[in-house]
C-alpha positions in Angstrom: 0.0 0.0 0.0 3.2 2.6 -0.4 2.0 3.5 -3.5 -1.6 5.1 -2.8 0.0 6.6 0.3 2.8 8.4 -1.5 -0.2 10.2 -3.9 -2.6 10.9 -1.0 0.5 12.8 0.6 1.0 14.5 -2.6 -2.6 15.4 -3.0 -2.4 16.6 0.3 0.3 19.2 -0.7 -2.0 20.3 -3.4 -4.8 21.2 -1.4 -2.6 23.3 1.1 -0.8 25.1 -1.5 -3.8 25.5 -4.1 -5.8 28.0 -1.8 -2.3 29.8 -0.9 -2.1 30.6 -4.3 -5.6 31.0 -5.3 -5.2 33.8 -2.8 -2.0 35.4 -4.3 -3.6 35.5 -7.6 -6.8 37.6 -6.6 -4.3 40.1 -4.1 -4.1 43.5 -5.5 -1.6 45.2 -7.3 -0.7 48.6 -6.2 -2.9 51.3 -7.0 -6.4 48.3 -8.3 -9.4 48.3 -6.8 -10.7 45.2 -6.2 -14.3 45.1 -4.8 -17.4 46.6 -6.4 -20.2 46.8 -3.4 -24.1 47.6 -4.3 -25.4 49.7 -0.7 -28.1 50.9 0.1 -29.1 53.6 2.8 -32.0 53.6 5.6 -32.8 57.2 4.3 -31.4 59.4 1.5 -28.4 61.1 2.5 -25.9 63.6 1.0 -22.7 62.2 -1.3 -20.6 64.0 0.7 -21.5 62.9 4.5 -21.8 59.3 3.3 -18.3 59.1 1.1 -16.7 60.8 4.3 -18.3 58.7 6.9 -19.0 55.3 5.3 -17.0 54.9 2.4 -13.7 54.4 4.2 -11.6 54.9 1.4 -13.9 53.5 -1.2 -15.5 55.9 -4.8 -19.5 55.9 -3.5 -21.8 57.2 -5.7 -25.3 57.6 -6.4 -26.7 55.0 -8.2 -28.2 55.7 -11.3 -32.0 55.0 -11.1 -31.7 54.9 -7.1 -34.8 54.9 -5.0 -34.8 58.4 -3.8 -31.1 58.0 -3.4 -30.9 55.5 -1.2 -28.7 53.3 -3.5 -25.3 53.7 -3.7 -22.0 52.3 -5.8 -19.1 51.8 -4.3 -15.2 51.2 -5.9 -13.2 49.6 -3.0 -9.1 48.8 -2.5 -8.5 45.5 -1.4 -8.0 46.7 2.5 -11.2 48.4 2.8 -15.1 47.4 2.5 -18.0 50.5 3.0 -18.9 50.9 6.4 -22.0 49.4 7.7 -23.8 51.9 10.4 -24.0 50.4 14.2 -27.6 51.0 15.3 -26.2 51.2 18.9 -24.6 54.3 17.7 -27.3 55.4 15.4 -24.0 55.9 12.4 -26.1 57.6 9.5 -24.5 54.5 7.2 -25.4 51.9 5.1 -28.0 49.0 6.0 -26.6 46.8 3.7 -24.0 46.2 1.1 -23.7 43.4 -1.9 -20.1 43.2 -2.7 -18.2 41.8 -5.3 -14.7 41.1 -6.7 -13.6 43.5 -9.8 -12.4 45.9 -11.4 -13.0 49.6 -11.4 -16.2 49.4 -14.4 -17.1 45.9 -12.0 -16.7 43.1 -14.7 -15.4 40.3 -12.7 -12.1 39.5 -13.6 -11.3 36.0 -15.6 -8.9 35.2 -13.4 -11.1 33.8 -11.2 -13.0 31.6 -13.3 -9.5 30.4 -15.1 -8.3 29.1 -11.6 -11.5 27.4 -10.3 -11.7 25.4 -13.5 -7.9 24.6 -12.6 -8.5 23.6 -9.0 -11.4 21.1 -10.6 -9.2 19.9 -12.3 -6.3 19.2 -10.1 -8.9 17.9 -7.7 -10.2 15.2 -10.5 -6.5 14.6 -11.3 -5.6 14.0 -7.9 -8.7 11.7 -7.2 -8.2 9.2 -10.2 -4.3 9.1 -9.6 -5.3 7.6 -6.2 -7.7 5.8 -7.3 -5.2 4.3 -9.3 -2.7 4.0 -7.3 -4.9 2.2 -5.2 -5.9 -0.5 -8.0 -2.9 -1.0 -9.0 -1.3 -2.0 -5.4 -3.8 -4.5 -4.6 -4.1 -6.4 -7.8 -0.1 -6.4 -7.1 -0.6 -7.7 -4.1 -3.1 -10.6 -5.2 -0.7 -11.0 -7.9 2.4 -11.6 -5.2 0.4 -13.4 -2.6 -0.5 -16.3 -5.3 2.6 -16.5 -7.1 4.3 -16.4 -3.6 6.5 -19.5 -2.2 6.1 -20.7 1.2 8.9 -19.3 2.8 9.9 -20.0 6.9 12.9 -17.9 8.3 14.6 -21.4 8.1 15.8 -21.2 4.6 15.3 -17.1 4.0 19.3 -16.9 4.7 19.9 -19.3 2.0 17.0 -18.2 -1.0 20.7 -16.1 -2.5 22.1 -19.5 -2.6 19.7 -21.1 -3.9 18.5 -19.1 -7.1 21.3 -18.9 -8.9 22.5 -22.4 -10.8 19.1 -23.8 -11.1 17.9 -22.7 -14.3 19.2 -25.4 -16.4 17.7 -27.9 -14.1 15.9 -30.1 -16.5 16.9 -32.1 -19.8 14.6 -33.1 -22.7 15.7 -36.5 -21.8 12.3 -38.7 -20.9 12.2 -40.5 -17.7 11.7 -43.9 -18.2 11.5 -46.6 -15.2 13.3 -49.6 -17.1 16.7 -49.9 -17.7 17.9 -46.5 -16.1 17.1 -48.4 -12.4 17.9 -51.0 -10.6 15.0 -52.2 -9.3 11.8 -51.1 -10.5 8.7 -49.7 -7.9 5.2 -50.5 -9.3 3.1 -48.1 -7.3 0.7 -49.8 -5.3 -2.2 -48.0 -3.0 -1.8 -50.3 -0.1 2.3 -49.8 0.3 3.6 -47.1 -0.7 1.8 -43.7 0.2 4.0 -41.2 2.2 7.1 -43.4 0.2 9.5 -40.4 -0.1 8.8 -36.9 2.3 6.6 -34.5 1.7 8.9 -31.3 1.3 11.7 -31.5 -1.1 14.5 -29.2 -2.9 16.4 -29.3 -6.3 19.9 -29.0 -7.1 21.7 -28.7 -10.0 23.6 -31.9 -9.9 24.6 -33.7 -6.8 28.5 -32.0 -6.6 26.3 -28.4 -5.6 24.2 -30.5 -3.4 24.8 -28.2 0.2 22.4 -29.4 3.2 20.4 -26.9 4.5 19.9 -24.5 1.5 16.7 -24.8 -0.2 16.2 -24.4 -4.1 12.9 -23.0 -5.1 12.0 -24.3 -8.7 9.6 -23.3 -11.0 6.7 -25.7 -12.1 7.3 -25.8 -15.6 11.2 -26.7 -14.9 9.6 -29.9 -13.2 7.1 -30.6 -15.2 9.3 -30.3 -18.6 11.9 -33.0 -16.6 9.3 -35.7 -15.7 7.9 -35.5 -19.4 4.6 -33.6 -18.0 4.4 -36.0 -15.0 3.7 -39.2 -17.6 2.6 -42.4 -16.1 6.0 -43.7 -17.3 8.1 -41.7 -14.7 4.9 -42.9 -11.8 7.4 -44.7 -9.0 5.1 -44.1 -6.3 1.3 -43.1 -5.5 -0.2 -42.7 -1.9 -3.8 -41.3 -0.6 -2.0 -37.7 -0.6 0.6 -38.0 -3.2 2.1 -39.3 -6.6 5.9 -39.8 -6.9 7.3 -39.2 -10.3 11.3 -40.1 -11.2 12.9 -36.9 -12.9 16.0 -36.1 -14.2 18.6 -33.1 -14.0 20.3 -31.6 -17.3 23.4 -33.4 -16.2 21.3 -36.8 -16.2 20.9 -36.9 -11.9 17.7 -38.6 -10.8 15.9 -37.2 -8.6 12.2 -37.9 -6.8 9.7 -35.2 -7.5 6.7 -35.7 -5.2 3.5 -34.4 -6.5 0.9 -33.0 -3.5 -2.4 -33.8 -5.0 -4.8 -30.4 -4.8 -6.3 -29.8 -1.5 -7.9 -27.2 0.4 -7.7 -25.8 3.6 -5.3 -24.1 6.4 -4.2 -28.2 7.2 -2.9 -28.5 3.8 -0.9 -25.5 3.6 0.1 -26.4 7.2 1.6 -30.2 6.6 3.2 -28.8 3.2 5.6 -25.9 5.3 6.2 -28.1 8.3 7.8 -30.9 6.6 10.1 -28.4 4.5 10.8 -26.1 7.4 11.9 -29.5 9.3 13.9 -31.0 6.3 15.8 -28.0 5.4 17.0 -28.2 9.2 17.8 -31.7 8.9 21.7 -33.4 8.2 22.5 -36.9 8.9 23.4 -39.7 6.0 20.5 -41.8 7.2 17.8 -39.4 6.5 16.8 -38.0 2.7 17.6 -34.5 2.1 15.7 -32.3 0.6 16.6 -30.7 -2.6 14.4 -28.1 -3.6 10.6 -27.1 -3.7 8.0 -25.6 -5.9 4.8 -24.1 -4.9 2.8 -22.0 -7.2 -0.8 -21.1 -8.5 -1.7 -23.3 -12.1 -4.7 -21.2 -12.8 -7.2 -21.7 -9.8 -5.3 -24.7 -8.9 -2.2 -24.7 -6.2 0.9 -27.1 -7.1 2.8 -28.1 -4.6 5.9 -30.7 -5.6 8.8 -31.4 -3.3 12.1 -33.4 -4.5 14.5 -35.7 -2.9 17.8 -37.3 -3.6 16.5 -40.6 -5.9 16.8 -43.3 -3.6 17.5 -46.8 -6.5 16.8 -49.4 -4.2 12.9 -48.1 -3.3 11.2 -48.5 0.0 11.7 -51.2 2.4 8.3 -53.0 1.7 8.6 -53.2 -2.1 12.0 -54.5 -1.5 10.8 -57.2 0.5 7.8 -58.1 -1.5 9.4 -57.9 -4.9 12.1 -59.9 -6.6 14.8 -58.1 -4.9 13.7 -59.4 -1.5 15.2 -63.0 -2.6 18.6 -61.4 -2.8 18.4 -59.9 0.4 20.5 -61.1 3.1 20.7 -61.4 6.7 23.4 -58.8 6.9 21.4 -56.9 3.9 18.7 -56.6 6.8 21.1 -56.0 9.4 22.8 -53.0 7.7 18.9 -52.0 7.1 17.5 -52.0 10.5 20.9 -50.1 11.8 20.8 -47.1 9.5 17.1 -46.7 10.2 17.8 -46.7 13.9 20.4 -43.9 13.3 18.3 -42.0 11.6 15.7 -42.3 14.0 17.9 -41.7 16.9 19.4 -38.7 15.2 15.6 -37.2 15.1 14.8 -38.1 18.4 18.1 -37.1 20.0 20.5 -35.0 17.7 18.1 -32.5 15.7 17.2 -29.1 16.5 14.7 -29.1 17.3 13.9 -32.4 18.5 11.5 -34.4 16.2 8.8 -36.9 16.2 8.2 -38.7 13.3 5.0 -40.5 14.2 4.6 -42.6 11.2 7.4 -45.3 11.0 6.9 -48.1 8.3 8.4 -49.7 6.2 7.3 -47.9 3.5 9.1 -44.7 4.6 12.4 -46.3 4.9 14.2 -46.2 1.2 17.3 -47.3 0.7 20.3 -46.2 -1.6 22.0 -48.1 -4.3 24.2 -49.5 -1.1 21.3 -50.0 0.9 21.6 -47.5 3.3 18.6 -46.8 4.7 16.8 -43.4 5.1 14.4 -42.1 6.6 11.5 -39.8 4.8 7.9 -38.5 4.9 8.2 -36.3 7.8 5.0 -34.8 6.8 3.0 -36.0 10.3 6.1 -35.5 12.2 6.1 -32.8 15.5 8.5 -30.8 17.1 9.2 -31.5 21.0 9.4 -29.2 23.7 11.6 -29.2 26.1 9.3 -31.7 28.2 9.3 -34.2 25.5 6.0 -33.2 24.7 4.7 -32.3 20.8 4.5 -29.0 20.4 0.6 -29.5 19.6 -2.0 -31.2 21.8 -2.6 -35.0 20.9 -6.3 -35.6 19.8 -7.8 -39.4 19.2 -10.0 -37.6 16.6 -7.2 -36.2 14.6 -4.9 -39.4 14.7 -2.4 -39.8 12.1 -0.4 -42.9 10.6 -0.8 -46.3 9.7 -2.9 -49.2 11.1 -0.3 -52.0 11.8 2.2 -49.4 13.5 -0.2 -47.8 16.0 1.2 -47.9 19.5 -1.4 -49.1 22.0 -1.1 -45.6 23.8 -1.8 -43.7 20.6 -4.1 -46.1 19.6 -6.3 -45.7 22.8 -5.9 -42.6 24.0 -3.9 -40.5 21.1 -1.3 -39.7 23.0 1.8 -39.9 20.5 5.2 -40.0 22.1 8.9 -40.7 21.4 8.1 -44.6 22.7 5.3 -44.4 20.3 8.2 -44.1 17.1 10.0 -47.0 19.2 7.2 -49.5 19.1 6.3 -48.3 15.1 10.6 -49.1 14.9 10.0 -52.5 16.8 7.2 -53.5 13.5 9.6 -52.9 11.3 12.5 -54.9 12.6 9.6 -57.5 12.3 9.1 -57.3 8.9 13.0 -57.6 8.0 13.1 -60.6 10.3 9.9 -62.6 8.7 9.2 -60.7 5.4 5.6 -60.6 6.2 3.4 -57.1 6.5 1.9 -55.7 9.6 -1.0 -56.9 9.0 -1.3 -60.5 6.8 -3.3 -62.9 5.9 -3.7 -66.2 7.4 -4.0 -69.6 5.9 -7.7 -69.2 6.6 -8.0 -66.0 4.2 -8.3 -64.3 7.7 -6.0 -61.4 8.7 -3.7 -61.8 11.5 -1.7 -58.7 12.9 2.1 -59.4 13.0 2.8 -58.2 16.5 -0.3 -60.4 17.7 1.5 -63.4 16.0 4.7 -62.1 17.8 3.4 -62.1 21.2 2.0 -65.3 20.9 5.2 -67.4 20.1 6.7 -69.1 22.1 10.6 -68.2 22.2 11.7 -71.8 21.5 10.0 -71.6 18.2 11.5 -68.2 17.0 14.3 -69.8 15.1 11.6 -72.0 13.5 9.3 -69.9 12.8 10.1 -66.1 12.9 12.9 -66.3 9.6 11.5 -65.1 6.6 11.7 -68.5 4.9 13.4 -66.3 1.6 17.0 -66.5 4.2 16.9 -70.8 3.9 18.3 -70.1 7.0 21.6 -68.2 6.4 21.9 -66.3 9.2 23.4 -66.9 12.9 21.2 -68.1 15.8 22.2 -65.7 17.5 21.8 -62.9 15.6 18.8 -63.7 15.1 17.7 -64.0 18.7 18.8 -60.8 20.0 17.2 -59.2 16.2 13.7 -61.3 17.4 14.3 -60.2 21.4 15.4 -56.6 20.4 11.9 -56.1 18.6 9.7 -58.0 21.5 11.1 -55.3 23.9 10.3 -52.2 21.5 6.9 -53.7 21.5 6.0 -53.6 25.1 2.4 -52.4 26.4 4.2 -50.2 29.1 5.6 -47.3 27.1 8.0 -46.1 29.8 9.9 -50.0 29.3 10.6 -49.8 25.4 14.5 -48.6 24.8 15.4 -45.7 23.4 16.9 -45.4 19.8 19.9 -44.9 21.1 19.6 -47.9 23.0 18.2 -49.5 20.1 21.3 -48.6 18.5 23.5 -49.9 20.8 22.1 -53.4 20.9 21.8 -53.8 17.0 25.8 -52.6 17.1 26.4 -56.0 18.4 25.4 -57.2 15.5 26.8 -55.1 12.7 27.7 -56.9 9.5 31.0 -54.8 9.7 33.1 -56.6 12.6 35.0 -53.7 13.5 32.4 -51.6 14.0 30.4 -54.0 16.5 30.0 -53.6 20.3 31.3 -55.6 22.7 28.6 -56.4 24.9 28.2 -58.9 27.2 25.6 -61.8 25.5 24.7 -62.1 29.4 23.6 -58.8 30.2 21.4 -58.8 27.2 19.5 -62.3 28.1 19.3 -60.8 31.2 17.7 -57.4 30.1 16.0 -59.2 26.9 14.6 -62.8 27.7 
C-alpha cells in the first residue's frame, strides 16, 4: 500500500498550497481596486456625509435609477469594505452592502473563473491518480500473494544460494522406469503412500548438493523433466501424493513428489512443516531435501517437493518384490541399523527435537548400497523441552498407519517418542519374517504381526520367525537378539521400550562390519531381553 500513500501525501500538498495561491492571484496590485459593493441607505443622505463617513476609502456614488437615493456604488481597495452603520450608535451608514470582486467598471475579472476550472481539475486529477494507485497496489498484491512461495525464516538466509545455478535444471531427456534403475517400484495404493517426504528441494547436480539451502523451482522446470508427470516416470502413489522419477540436465535422478490439490489451512500447514523441518535436517541416514516448488496453475495450487533418488525403493517393495530374494541377513542388518540412526538422530540430535509418528516400512528407502533413510516427515512434531509435541494430541485427529499404531496412541492418542519406538519395533519384524503388519492367514483371515509375535513361544522363534526367503543363512544368535530386540520395542508399558539410542547400541552387536560391532556382554542382554 506505499503506493496510494505516496499520492494521498502528494494530494495533500496540493490542497494546502492550491488555496495559498488561489489567494495570491486575486491580491491587489498597487494602486487596483478590487471590490465593487451595491449599498443601500436607511434614508437618502448627502454624497458628501456618506463618502466621508461610510465609504472608508472607497469611490461611493449615487446610483443611477436609485430609490430616492438610497442606492449607492461603491469602488473599494483591497483593504477596505463600505462601512455598515452600528444602530447602537445610530451611524447615519449603510443598511446593507452586496459586494463583489472587480475591477473599477465591476466586470469580474477572468482570473477567477480560469483558476477554479484549474483547481477542478487538479482535484479530479488527484482523485483518479489515487484511485489508481490504489488498484494498481492490490491487484499487485493478489498477484504476489498467489505466485508467492512458502517461505519460513529457516531457509530465508539461504534463498541467495539457492537461485542462482538452477535454471538449467531439466533435460529433454524422458524419464523412463526400465533400464535406467535398478529395481523397478510399481506403485501400489496399499504400500507405498508417504514413500518419499513431503517437502523436497532441487539441485543442479549432486556436486552443488549443500544441506540446508533450499532451491525453489519453477513448475514448468519440473514438469518439462518428468515428461509432464507421464505415467511412465509414476514410482510411487499414496492417498495424498504421486511420486514421479525426474532427471537433471546433467542426467541426476531425482524424486519429484506431486501433493495432489487440496484445500484448507491443514494442507498448507503439513506442506511448510515438513520443508521447514527438512531444510533443518543433516545426517546420512535421512533424505535430504533438494528443492521445492509451490505456485498457483490457474485456480489450482501445485505443490511438488524433491528428494535425492533413492534406486533401491522402499523397504516393503524390497521385501515383497524380486529383490527381497537377494536380500540377506546382513542386507537386513545394515537396514535396521541405519534406520535406527536416523531415528535416533531425530529423536536425539536434531534441532529441534522431532517426532516422526509414522514409522513403516514404507518410509524407509534405501540407496544403491542399501543404506537406509528415513522420509515422509510430513506427520512428524516438534518436542518441547518436556518431551512433549508441540501441539495437543487428539484421538479424533490421529495420524499414521494401522499395523504401526502404539497401543497408547491407539487408545488414547497420546503420541510420544516410545510411540516411534514400538512403530521401529514393526519394522525390525518385517526384515526378520518378510511378512506385513497386518497379513493374511492360511484361513484367508487377517492376522496382525505383533499379535503373532506375542503369541510365540521363544523356543519356536528360530523355526518360525525367519523369513523362509534367508533358507536359514543367518546366525542363531543374531537372530535371537534381532527377534528379542523387537519383542522389547513392543512392550504395552511405554515407559519400558528402549530408546533409539539404546536401540542402536544393541543392534551394534550385531553389525555386519566386525570392526564396528559392540562388545557387549551376551549375558547382560539375556538378562535385560529374555
Amino acid at each position: 500500500m506505499k503506493i496510494p500513500l505516496e499520492v494521498v501525501f502528494v494530494c495533500l500538498i496540493a490542497f494546502i498550497w492550491l488555496p495559498r495561491g488561489y489567494c495570491d492571484q486575486l491580491a491587489p496590485t498597487s494602486g487596483t481596486r478590487n471590490w465593487t459593493c451595491d449599498c443601500s441607505l436607511p434614508y437618502p443622505g448627502n454624497q458628501s456625509y456618506i463618502s466621508s463617513n461610510c465609504s472608508n476609502s472607497c469611490d461611493c456614488n449615487q446610483a443611477s435609477g436609485g430609490s430616492n437615493g438610497k442606492m449607492w456604488t461603491c469602488m473599494c481597495p483591497a483593504d477596505g469594505l463600505p462601512r455598515i452603520a452600528d444602530v447602537s450608535h445610530e451611524e447615519t451608514c449603510f443598511t446593507a452592502c452586496n459586494c463583489t470582486i472587480g475591477s473599477l467598471n465591476g466586470v469580474q475579472t477572468p482570473r477567477n473563473h480560469i483558476s477554479s476550472r484549474v483547481l477542478v481539475i487538479i482535484l479530479l486529477l488527484c482523485v483518479v491518480l489515487t484511485t489508481l494507485a490504489f488498484v494498481a497496489s492490490v491487484t499487485f498484491y493478489v498477484y504476489r500473494r498467489e505466485k508467492s512461495l512458502i517461505e519460513s525464516p529457516a531457509f530465508s538466509s539461504d534463498r541467495l544460494a539457492s537461485f542462482n545455478s538452477r535454471s538449467h535444471l531439466i533435460s529433454q531427456r524422458t524419464c523412463s522406469s526400465g533400464s535406467e534403475s535398478k529395481a523397478s517400484i510399481n506403485c501400489s495404493s496399499n504400500s507405498v503412500s508417504g514413500c518419499f517426504g513431503k517437502a523436497s528441494f532441487l539441485c543442479g547436480n549432486k556436486k552443488d548438493i549443500v544441506y540446508g539451502v533450499i532451491s525453489r523451482f519453477s513448475y514448468t522446470e519440473l514438469e518439462y523433466g518428468t515428461d509432464k508427470f507421464s505415467d511412465s516416470n509414476l514410482i510411487g502413489c499414496g492417498v495424498s501424493s504421486f511420486v514421479y522419477r525426474g532427471l537433471l540436465r546433467d542426467g541426476t535422478s531425482v524424486a519429484i513428489k506431486r501433493l495432489k490439490s487440496q484445500k484448507g489451512p491443514d494442507f498448507e500447514s503439513v506442506f511448510s512443516t515438513e520443508v521447514e523441518l527438512l531444510s533443518r535436517l543433516n545426517h546420512c541416514h535421512v533424505v535430504p531435501l533438494l528443492g521445492y516448488c509451490s505456485e498457483f496453475q490457474g485456480k489450482h495450487s501445485e505443490r511438488l517437493l524433491v528428494f535425492e533418488y533413492m534406486p533401491n525403493g522402499n523397504l516393503r517393495d524390497c521385501l515383497d518384490g524380486a529383490i527381497g530374494e537377494n536380500m540377506s541377513w546382513e542386507i537386513r542388518v545394515m537396514i535396521a541399523i541405519g534406520a535406527a540412526r536416523g531415528l535416533e538422530y531425530l529423536h536425539a540430535a536434531a534441532a529441534p527435537r522431532i517426532l516422526h509418528r509414522d514409522v513403516k516400512s514404507t518410509n524407509i528407502l534405501l540407496d544403491e548400497s542399501w543404506r537406509a533413510k528415513i522420509t515422509d516427515l510430513g506427520m512428524a512434531k516438534c518436542l518441547r523441552g518436556d518431551e512433549a509435541p508441540s501441539t495437543s494430541n487428539s484421538p479424533a485427529r490421529m495420524q499414521g498407519t494401522f499395523g504401526y499404531f502404539a497401543p497408547e496412541y491407539a487408545m488414547i492418542g497420546r503420541a510420544s517418542l516410545m510411540s516411534d519406538v514400538f512403530s521401529f519395533g514393526v519394522v525390525l519384524l518385517e526384515l526378520i519374517t518378510g511378512r506385513h503388519p497386518i497379513h493374511k492367514t492360511q484361513n484367508k483371515g487377517e492376522e496382525s504381526l505383533v499379535f503373532w509375535v506375542w503369541l510365540l513361544d521363544s523356543k519356536r522363534v528360530i523355526s518360525e520367525l525367519p523369513d523362509p526367503r534367508l533358507k536359514g543363512n543367518f546366525p542363531e544368535e543374531e537372530m535371537h537378539i534381532m527377534a528379542y530386540l523387537a519383542k522389547e520395542c513392543l512392550l504395552l508399558d511405554p515407559d519400558a521400550r528402549p530408546t533409539m539410542s539404546e536401540v542402536v547400541q544393541i543392534l551394534s552387536t550385531v553389525a555386519p562390519d566386525k570392526s564396528s560391532r559392540r562388545n557387549i556382554p551376551m549375558s547382560l542382554f539375556q538378562v535385560r531381553y529374555l
